[in-house]
DRENLUM-281692 format. One record per residue (C-alpha): residue number from 1; residue in one letter; x negated, y negated, z negated. Coordinates in Angstrom, 3 decimals. Each point is the difference from the previous one (the first is absolute). Layout:
N
@resi NUM, resn A, X X, Y Y, Z Z
...
//
This chain:
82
@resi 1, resn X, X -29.985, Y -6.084, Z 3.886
@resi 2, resn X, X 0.084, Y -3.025, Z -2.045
@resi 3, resn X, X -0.174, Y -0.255, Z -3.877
@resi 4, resn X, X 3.188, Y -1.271, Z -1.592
@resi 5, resn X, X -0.459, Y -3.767, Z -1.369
@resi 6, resn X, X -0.083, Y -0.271, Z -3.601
@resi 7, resn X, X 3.353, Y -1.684, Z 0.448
@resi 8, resn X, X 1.181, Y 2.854, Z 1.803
@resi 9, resn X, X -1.325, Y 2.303, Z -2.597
@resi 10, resn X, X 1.725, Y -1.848, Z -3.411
@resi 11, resn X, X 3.356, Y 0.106, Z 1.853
@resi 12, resn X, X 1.560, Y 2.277, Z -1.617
@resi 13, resn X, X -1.753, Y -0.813, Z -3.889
@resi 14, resn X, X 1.711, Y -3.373, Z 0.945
@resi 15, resn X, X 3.553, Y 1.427, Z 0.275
@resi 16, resn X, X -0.256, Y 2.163, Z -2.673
@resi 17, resn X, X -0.945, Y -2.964, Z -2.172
@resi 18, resn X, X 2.948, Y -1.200, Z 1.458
@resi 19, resn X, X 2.380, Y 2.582, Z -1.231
@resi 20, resn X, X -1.909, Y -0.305, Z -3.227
@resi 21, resn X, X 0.993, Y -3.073, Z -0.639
@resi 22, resn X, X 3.339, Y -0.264, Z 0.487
@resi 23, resn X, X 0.529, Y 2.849, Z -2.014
@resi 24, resn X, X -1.750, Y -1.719, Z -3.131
@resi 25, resn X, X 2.188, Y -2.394, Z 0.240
@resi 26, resn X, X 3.267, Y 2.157, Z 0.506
@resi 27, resn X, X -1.607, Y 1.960, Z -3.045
@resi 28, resn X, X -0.785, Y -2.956, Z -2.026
@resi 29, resn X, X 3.535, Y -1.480, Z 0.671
@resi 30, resn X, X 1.889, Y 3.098, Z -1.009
@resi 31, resn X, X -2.382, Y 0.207, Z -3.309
@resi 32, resn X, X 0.806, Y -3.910, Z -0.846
@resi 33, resn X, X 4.030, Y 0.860, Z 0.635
@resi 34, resn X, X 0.365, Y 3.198, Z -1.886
@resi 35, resn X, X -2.959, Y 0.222, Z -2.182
@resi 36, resn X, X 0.162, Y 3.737, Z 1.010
@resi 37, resn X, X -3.860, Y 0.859, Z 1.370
@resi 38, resn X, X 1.326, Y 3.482, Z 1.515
@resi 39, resn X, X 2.672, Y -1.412, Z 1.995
@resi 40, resn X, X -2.296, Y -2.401, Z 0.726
@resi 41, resn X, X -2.723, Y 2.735, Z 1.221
@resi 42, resn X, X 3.099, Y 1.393, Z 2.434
@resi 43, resn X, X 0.265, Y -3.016, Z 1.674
@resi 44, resn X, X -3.116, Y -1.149, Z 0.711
@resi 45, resn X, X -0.512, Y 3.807, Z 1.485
@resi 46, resn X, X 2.776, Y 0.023, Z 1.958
@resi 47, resn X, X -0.852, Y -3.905, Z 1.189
@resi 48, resn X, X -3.280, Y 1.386, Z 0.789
@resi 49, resn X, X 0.688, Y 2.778, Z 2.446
@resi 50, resn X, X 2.906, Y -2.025, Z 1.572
@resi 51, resn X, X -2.304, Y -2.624, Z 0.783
@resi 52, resn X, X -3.136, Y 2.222, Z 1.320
@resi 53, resn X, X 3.315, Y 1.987, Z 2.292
@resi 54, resn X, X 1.348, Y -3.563, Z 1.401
@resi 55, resn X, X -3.865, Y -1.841, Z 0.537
@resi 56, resn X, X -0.802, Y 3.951, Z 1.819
@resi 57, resn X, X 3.006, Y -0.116, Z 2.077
@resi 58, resn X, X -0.103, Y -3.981, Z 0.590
@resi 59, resn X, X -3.499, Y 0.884, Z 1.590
@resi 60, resn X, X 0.901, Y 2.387, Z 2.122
@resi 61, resn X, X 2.332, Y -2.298, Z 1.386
@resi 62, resn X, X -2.911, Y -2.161, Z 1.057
@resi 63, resn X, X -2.214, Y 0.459, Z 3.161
@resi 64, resn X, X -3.223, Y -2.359, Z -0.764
@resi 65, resn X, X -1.236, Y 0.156, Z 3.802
@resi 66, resn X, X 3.495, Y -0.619, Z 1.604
@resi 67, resn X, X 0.011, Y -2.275, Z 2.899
@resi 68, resn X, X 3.049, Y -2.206, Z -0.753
@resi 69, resn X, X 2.681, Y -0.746, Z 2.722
@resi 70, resn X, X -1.556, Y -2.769, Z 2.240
@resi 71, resn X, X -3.638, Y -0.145, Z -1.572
@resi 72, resn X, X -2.446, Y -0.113, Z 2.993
@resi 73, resn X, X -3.222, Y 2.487, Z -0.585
@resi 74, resn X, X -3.269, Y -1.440, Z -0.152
@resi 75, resn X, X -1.394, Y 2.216, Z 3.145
@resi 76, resn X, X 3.390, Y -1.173, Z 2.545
@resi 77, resn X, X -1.184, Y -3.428, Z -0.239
@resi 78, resn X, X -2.776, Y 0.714, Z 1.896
@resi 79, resn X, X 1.897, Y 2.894, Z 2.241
@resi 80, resn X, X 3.714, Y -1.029, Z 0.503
@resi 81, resn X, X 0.858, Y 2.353, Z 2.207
@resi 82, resn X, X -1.582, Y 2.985, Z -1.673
//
């Protein structure tokens, strides 16, 4: 068995930065609005869970090693009829 690549490895650190991010901002927009740092504490929470629940379920949607409709494999080029 192969070792993961390191880009295989800092995946998921990459979408959690993702989810990170977004929420900062969500949080730091809500502070800047209402000047209230609790309510602005809920959102970026609740930002932050929504987004680590929609990237999760947005990559289970994805196959990475899907043949797509039409692609030719490498190996039938050299075996059509195979």
């Amino acid at each position: 068995m192969t070792e993961p690549r390191r880009r295989e490895r800092l995946r998921p650190l990459e979408l959690v930065t993702f989810a990170a991010l977004v929420a900062v901002a969500v949080g730091a927009i809500t502070l800047m609005a209402t000047r209230d740092p609790i309510l602005s504490l809920i959102f970026f929470g609740a930002t932050f869970v929504i987004d680590l629940v929609v990237i999760a379920m947005l990559m289970l949607a994805v196959t990475p090693n899907k043949q797509m409709d039409g692609e030719i494999r490498p190996d039938a080029e050299n075996h059509p009829h195979q």
